[in-house]
C-alpha positions as CSV (number, residue, x, y, z in Angstrom):
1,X,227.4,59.0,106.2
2,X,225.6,56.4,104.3
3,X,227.6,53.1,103.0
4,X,227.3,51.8,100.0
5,X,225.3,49.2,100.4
6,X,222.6,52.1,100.6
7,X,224.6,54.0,97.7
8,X,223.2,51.0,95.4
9,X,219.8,51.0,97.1
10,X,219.2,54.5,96.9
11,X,220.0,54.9,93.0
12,X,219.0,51.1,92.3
13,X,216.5,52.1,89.8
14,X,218.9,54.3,87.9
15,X,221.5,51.6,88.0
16,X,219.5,48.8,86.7
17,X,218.8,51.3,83.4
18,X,222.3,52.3,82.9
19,X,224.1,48.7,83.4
20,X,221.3,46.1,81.6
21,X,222.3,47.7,78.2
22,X,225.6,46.3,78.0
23,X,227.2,43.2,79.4
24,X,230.6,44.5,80.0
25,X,230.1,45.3,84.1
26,X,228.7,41.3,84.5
27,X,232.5,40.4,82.9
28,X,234.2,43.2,85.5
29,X,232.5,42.0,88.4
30,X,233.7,38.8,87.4
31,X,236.9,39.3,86.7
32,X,237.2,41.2,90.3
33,X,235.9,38.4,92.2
34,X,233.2,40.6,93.3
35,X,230.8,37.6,93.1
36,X,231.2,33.9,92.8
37,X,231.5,32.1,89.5
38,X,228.0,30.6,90.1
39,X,226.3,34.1,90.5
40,X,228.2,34.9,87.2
41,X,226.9,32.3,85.2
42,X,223.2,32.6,86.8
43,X,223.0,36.1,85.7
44,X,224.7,35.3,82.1
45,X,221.7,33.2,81.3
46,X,219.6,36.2,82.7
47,X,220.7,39.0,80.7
48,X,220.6,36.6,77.5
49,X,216.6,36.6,78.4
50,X,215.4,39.8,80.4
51,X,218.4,42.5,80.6
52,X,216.8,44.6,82.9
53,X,216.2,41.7,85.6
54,X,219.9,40.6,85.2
55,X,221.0,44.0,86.6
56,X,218.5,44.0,89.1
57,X,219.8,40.7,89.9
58,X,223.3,41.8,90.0
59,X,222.2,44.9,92.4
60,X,220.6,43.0,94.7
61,X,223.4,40.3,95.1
62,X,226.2,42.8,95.3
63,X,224.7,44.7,98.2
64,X,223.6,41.4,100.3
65,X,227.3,40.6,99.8
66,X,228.2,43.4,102.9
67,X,229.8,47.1,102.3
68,X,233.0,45.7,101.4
69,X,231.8,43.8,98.3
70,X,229.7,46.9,97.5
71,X,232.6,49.5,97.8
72,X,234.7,47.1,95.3
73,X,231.6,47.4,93.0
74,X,231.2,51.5,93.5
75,X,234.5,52.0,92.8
76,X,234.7,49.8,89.6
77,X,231.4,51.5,88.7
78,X,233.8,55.1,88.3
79,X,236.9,53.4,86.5
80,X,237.3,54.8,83.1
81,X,236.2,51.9,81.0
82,X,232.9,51.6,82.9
83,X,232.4,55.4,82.3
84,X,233.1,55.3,78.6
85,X,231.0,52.5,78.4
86,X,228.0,53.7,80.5
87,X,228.5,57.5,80.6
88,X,225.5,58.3,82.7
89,X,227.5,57.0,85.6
90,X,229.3,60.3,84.6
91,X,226.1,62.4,85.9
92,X,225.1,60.3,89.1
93,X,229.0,60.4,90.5
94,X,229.6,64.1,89.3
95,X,226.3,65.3,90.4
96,X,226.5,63.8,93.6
97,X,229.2,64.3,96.8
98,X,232.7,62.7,96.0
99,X,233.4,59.2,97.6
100,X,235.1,59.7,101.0
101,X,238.2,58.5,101.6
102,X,236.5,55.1,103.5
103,X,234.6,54.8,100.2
104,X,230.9,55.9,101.7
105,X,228.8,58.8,100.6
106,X,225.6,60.7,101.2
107,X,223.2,58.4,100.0
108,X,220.6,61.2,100.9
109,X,222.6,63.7,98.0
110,X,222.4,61.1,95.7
111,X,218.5,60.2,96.1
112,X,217.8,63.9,95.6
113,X,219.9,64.2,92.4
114,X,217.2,62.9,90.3
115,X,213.3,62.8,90.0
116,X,211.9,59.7,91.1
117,X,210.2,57.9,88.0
118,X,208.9,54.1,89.3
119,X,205.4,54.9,89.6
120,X,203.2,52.4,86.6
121,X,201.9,54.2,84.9
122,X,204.8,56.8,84.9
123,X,202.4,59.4,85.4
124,X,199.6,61.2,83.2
125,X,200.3,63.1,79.6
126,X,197.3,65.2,79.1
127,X,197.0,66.6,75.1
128,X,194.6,69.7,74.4
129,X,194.4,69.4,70.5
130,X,192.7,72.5,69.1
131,X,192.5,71.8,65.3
132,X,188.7,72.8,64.2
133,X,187.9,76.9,65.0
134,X,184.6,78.3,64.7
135,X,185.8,81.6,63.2
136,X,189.2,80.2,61.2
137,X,190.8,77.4,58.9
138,X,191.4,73.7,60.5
139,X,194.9,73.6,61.8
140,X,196.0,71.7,59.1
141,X,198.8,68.5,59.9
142,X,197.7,68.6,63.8
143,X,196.9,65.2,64.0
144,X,200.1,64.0,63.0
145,X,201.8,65.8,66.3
146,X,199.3,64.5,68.3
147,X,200.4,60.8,66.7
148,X,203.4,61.2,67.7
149,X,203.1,62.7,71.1
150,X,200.8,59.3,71.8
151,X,203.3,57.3,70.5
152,X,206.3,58.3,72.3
153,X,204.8,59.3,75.8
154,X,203.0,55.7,75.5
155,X,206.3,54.2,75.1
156,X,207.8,55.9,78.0
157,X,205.4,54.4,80.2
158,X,202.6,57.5,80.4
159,X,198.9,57.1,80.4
160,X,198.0,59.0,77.3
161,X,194.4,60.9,77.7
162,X,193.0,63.9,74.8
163,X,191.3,66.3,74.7
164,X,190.3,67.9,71.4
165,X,188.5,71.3,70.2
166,X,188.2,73.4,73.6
167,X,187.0,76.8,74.3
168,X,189.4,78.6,76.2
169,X,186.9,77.9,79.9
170,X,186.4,74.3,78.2
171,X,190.5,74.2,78.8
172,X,190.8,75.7,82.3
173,X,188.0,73.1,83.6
174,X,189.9,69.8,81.7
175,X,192.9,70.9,83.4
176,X,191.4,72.1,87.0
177,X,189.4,68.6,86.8
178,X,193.0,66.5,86.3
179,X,194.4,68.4,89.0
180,X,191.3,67.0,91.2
181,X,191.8,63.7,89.5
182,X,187.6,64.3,89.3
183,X,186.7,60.8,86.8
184,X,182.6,61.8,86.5
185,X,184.1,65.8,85.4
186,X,186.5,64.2,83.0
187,X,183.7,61.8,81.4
188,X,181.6,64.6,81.1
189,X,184.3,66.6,79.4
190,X,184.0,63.7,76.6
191,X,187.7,63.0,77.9
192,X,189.4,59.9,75.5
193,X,192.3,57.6,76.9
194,X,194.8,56.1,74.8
195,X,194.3,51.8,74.7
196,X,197.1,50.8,72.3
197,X,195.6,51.4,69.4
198,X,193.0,54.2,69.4
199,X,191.6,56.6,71.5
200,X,188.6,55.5,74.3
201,X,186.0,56.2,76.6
202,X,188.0,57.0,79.9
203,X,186.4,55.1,82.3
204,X,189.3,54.3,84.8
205,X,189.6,56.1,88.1
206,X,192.7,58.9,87.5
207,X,196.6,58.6,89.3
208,X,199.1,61.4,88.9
209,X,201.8,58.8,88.9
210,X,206.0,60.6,89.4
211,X,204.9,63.0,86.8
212,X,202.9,65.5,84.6
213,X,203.0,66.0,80.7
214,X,200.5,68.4,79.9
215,X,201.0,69.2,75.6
216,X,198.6,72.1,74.2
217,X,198.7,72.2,70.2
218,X,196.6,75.0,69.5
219,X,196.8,78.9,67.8
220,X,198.6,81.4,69.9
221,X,199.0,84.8,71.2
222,X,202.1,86.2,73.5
223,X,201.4,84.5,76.8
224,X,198.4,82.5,75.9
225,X,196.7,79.6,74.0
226,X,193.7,80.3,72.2
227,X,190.6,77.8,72.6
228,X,188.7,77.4,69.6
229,X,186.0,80.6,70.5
230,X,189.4,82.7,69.9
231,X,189.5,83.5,73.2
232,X,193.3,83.0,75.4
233,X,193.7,81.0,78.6
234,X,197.5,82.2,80.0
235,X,199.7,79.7,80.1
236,X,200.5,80.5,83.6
237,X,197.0,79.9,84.4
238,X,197.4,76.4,83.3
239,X,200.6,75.7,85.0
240,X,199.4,77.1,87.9
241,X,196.3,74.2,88.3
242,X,199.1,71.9,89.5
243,X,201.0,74.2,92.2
244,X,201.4,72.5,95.0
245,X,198.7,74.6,96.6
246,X,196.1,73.2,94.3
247,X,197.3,69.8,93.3
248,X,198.9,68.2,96.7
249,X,199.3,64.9,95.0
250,X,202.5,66.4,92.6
251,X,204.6,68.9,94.8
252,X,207.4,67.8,94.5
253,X,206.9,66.3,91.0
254,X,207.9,67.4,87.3
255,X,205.1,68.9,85.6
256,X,206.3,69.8,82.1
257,X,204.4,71.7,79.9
258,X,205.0,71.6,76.5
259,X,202.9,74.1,74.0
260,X,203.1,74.2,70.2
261,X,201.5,77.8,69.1
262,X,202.7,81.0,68.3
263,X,203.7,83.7,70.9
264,X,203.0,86.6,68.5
265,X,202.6,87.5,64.8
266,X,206.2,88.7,64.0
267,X,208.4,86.5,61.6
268,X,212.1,85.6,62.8
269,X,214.8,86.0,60.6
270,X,218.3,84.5,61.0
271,X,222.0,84.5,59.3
272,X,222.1,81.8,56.5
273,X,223.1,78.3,58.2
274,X,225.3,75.8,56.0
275,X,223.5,72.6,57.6
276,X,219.6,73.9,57.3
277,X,217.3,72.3,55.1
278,X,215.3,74.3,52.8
279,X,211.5,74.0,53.2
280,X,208.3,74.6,51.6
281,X,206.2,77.4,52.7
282,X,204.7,76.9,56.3
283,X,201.6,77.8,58.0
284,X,201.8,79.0,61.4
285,X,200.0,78.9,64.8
286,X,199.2,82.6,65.0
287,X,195.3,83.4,65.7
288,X,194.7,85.1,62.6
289,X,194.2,88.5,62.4
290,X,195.9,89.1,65.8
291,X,199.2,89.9,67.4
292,X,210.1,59.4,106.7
293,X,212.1,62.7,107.0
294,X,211.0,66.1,108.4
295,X,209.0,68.0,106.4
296,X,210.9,70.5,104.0
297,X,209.2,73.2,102.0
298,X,209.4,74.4,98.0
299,X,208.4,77.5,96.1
300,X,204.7,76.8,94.4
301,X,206.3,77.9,91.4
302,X,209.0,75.3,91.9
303,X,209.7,71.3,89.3
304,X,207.5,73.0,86.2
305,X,209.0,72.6,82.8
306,X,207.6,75.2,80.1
307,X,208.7,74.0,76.4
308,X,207.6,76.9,74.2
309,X,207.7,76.2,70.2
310,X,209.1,79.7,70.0
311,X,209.9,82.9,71.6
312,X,207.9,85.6,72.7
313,X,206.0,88.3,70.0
314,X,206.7,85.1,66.7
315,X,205.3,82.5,64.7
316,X,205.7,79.2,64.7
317,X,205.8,77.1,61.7
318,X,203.2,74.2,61.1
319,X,203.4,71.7,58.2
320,X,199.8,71.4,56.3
321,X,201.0,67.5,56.3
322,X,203.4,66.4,58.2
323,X,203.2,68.3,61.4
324,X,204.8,71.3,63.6
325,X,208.7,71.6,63.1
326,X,208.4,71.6,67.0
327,X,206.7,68.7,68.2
328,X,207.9,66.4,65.8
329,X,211.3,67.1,66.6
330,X,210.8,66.9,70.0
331,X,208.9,63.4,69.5
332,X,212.0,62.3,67.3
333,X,215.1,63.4,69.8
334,X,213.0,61.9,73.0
335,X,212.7,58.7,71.5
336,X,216.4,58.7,70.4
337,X,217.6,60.6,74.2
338,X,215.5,58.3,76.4
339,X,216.5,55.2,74.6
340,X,220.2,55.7,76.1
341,X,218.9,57.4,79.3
342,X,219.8,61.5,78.3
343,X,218.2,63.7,80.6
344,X,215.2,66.3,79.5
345,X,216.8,69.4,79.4
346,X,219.6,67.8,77.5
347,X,216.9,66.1,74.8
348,X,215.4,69.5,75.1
349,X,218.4,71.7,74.2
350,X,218.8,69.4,70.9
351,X,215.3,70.1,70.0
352,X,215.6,73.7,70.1
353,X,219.3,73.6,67.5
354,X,217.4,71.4,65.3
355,X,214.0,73.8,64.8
356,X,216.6,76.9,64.9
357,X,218.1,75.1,61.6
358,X,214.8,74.4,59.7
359,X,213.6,77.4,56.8
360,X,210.4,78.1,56.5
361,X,210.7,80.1,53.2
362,X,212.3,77.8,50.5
363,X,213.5,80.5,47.8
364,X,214.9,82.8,51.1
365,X,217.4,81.1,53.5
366,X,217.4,83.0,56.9
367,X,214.4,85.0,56.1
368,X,211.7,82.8,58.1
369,X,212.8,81.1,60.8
370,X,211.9,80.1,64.4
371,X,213.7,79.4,67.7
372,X,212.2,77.2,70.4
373,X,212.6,78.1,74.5
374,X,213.0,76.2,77.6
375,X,211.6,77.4,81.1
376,X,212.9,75.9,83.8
377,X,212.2,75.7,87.7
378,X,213.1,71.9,88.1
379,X,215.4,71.1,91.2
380,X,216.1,67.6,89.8
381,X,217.7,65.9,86.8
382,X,214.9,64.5,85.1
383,X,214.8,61.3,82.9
384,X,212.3,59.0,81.2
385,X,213.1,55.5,81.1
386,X,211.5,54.3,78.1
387,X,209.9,51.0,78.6
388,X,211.1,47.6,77.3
């Protein structure tokens, strides 16, 4: 059993996220006696100027205080106050192995509770934009999910890189040469990284970082996303690039996949919903005319993340201007989830109840709608600290 002086070590990154938005555990630890009033009013000034730094502060001082000191602070971290005030706590303590009666725990259960996420940058978030097709209309409103992908990935710490009209083989190499982290193939590929303002040459060598968001915005068929020749590369074929067979460098690590395109040419229809919104007519993304400790091992197959815009055999709705129902709801609840530290399949859930709730057909409620899907393999909670 581990004490908690490694308790606070082993989640410390965690903990500084959940305690620098509120100053209400600085005035507990206080009023416990838990550290001196000097070390109180040194990290009052702190917080007032850099949050995050106060609580790393406040971490760091706790735990060089001895186990007794950082049992005190464990404890206070589960009263009911704290927990009403910082319910994430709720997750780590409930996730985790209860406190022992001596107050320690298995720091080794609560270091595997969620996915590690301190790599800068947090990892890559690779978008495949198909919007012009040789044979078909221009996916009309495409850009704007792809704006809003940038924007909130870039925020939560993500080197942003695009990729934009591929054929379906033009697809399988972008995403077997990531996997390589192969620079000269990417260039040559006419890869562009996000700089903060617009979209670049890529010309910096490649890092996986703690994760992989891999986004494809294209037409669709069941099982498949079309490249712009109309011909379908599987989406397990992409996910399976980044087994850990193929790509080493992120066993072990999220790779979430999240694809906007249709599944199939049926329509959904649904029961009439008080709270849905009534919408204009929709395009959809249907191709058209078509239907230090040992060694432990994982399943291949295992930490992969498959966001579908809709189920299996149907449509999913586009908007000619302002986007995909899908993606810009997902960009809306991740910016609003991360920002008080929600994990991914909870942001994930609320995406799919709004898009069940949005009518594609304005003059018939129920008659066109669409229901997003989650895949999941992850062993871990997953969360994206947003960056401050």
């Amino acid at each position: 059993m581990a004490s908690n002086q490694d308790v606070l070590k082993g989640r410390k990154t965690d903990f500084i996220s959940i305690l620098s938005r509120d100053f209400l555990i600085f005035d507990m630890v206080h009023q416990k006696n838990i550290l001196t009033e000097r070390d109180y009013q040194h990290l009052v000034d702190l917080f007032d100027n850099d949050k995050e730094r106060a609580a790393r502060t406040l971490i760091d001082k706790v735990r060089y205080k001895g186990d007794q000191k950082s049992t005190i602070f464990v404890n206070l971290l589960q009263e009911e106050l704290i927990l009403d005030t910082y319910p994430r706590l709720k997750e780590i303590f409930n996730l985790n192995a209860n406190l022992s009666k001596n107050g320690t725990q298995d720091v080794g259960m609560i270091e595997d509770s969620s996915y590690t996420m301190t790599s800068d940058p947090r990892g890559l978030c690779v978008i495949i934009n198909n919007e012009n097709f040789k044979n078909h209309k221009q996916r009309k409103g495409t850009q704007n999910d792809v704006d809003a992908l940038v924007k909130v990935f870039s925020w939560l710490g993500f080197r942003v890189v695009l990729c934009q009209d591929q054929t379906k083989i033009q697809m399988a190499d972008v995403l077997r040469h990531f996997a390589s982290l192969n620079l000269a193939e990417l260039q040559k590929c006419k890869v562009k990284e996000w700089s903060g303002s617009q979209f670049t040459e890529i010309k910096n060598p490649i890092m996986h970082g703690d994760a992989l968001i891999c986004c494809a915005l294209s037409h669709g068929e069941r099982g498949g996303i079309c490249g712009i020749d109309d011909t379908v590369l599987s989406i397990d074929e992409m996910s399976s690039t980044f087994i850990g067979s193929k790509c080493p460098a992120l066993s072990g690590k999220p790779k979430v996949f999240i694809l906007q395109a249709c599944q199939g040419s049926k329509v959904q229809s649904g029961v009439p919903v008080d709270s849905a919104e009534k919408e204009e007519e929709m395009e959809t993304d249907t191709v058209p005319g078509s239907t230090s400790q040992q060694p432990y091992y994982i399943p291949e197959e295992a930490d992969f993340l498959k966001a579908f815009s809709t189920v299996e055999t149907y449509v999913s709705f586009r908007d000619g201007v302002e986007g995909s129902w899908f993606i810009q709801s997902l960009c809306k609840q991740l910016e609003i989830g991360c920002t008080r530290g929600d994990d991914i399949l909870t942001i994930f859930t609320r995406v799919n109840n709004e898009v069940s709730l949005k009518e594609a057909a304005k003059a018939e409620p129920g008659k066109k709608k669409q229901m997003s899907e989650l895949k999941s393999t992850l062993r871990k909670t997953l969360i994206f600290h947003c960056k401050k």
